[in-house]
N, C-alpha and C positions, 0 to 999 in steps of 0.2 A: 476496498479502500485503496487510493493511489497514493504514494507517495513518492517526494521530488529524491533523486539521487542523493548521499549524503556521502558527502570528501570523509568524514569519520562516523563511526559506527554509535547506533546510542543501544543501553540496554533496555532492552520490550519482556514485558508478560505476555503471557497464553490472551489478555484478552485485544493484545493488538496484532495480531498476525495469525495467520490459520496455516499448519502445518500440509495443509494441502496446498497452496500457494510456494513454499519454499520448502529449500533443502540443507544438506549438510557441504561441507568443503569438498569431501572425498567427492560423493555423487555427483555432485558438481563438476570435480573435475574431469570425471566419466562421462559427460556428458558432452562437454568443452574438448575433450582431448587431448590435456593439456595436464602437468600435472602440479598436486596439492599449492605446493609452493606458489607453482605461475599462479595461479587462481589466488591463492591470500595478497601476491601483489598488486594483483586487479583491483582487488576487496577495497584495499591499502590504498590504491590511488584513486579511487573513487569510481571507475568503467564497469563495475557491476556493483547493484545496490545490493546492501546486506547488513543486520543489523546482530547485536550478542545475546543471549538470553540470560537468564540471571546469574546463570552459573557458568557464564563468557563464554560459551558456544556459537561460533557463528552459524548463522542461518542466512539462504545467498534465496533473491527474488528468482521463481524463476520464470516469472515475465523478462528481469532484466539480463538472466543466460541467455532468453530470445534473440533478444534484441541484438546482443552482442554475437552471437552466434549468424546472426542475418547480416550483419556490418563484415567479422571476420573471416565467414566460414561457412556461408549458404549451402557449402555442397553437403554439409551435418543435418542430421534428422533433426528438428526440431524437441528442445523436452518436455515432454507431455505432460501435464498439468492433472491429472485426473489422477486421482491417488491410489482406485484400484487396478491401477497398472503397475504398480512398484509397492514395496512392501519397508515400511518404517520399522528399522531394530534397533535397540538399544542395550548395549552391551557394557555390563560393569565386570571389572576386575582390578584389582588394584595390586596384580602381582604384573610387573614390567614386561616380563618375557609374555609370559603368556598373551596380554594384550598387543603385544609386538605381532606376533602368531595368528590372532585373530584377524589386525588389520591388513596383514599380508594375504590372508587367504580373499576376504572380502573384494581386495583390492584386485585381485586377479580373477575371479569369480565373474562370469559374464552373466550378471543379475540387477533386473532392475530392485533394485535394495539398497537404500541411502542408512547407513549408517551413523549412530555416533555413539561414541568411545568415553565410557565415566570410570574413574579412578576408584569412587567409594561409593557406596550407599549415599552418604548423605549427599554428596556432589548430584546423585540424580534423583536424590528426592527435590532439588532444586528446581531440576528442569520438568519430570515426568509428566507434571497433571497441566503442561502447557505442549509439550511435543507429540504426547498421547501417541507412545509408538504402537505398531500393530503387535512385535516380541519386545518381549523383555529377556534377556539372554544377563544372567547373574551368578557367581559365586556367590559362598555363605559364610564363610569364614573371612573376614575383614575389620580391620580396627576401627575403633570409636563405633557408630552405627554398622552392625554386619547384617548379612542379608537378610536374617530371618524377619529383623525387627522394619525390614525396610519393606520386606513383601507385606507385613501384617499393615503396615499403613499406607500401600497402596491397594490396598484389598478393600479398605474403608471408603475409597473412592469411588462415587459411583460412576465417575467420567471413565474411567478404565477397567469396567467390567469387562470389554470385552478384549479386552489383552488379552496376548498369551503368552505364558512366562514358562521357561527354558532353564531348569536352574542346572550348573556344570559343578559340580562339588567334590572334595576331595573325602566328604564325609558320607561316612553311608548310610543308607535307609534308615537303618534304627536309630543311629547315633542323630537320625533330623527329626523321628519321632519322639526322640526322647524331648528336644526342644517345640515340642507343639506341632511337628508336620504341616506342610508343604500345604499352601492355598488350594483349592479343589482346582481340579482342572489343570492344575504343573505337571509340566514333564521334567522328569529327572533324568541325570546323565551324569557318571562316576567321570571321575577327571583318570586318566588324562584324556582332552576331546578328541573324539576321531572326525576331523575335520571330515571324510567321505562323509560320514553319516549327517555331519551338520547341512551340507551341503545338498545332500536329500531332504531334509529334515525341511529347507530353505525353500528350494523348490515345489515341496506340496505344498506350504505355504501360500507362497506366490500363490498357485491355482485355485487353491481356496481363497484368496484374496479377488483373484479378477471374476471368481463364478460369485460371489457371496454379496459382495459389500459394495 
């Protein structure tokens, strides 16, 4: 489906835009060369199309990085539209630092990996069953809705079977089994994160993602 440039952003559901079509700001910016900021200004004055999602996450066209990228900056690879070339995460934490941590690694991380960044459970129960990431990277300990209750109702989903969810937690094995234990198929991981390891972790990923899907 095409649509014309929009000067201001409107907010869309899962059933008007296909997560293989567009991306996040960071990845965006990765791609552009340019960084988060330049790119929200763009957004802002209208030179790349991009619209919010219910829980005001932009999402940038990236027919329209093309285009802009052919106008500004032809000597840049073009970004490849095909989704098993790059791997969709979705990372919740609602402790500051740590998500700071997160985005600095990703951001430096030379990975085709579009990330976005949720504060709480509920904040991505908002967006999940339309962004349909390939991980789900979550803590469990969080106020109002915490992870467990947020994994057990995306587990209900049958659009997100085939997620794969990454839980980092300050609590241990037993203390997650005593709350009803981890969806089949989770990886757990004791906090604090060894960013090495995530980073491998990221990488089979990837491979499994371009040989699989």
């Amino acid at each position: 489906m095409s649509r014309e440039p929009q000067p201001s952003e409107s907010t869309v559901t899962g059933h008007d835009f296909s997560t293989d079509d567009y991306c996040g700001t960071t990845y965006a910016a990765k791609l552009l060369g340019l960084s988060v900021a330049t790119v929200q200004s763009l957004v802002e004055k209208g030179e790349i199309e991009a619209w919010k999602t219910l829980g005001g996450h932009r999402r940038l066209s990236l027919r329209a990085i093309n285009s802009y990228l052919q106008k500004h900056s032809p000597q840049l690879a073009y970004a490849d539209p095909n989704p098993r070339h790059r791997l969709s995460v979705m990372i919740v934490e609602d402790d500051e630092a740590a998500l700071e941590l997160y985005k600095d690694h990703f951001e430096q991380w030379d990975m085709t990996v579009d990330c976005i960044f949720m504060t709480s459970a509920l904040e991505a129960l908002m967006d999940i069953a339309s962004l349909r990431p390939d991980l789900l990277i979550t803590d469990l300990n969080m106020p109002g809705v915490d992870g467990m209750q947020m994994l057990r109702t995306v587990k209900r989903n049958p659009q997100l079977a085939a997620m794969q969810i990454l839980v980092i937690s300050g609590l241990s094995e037993s203390a997650i089994k005593e709350k009803g234990g981890l969806p089949p198929n989770s990886h757990y991981h004791a906090k604090p994160i060894n960013f090495d390891w995530l980073h491998g972790f990221i990488t089979a990923l990837l491979g499994a993602n371009r040989k699989w899907r």
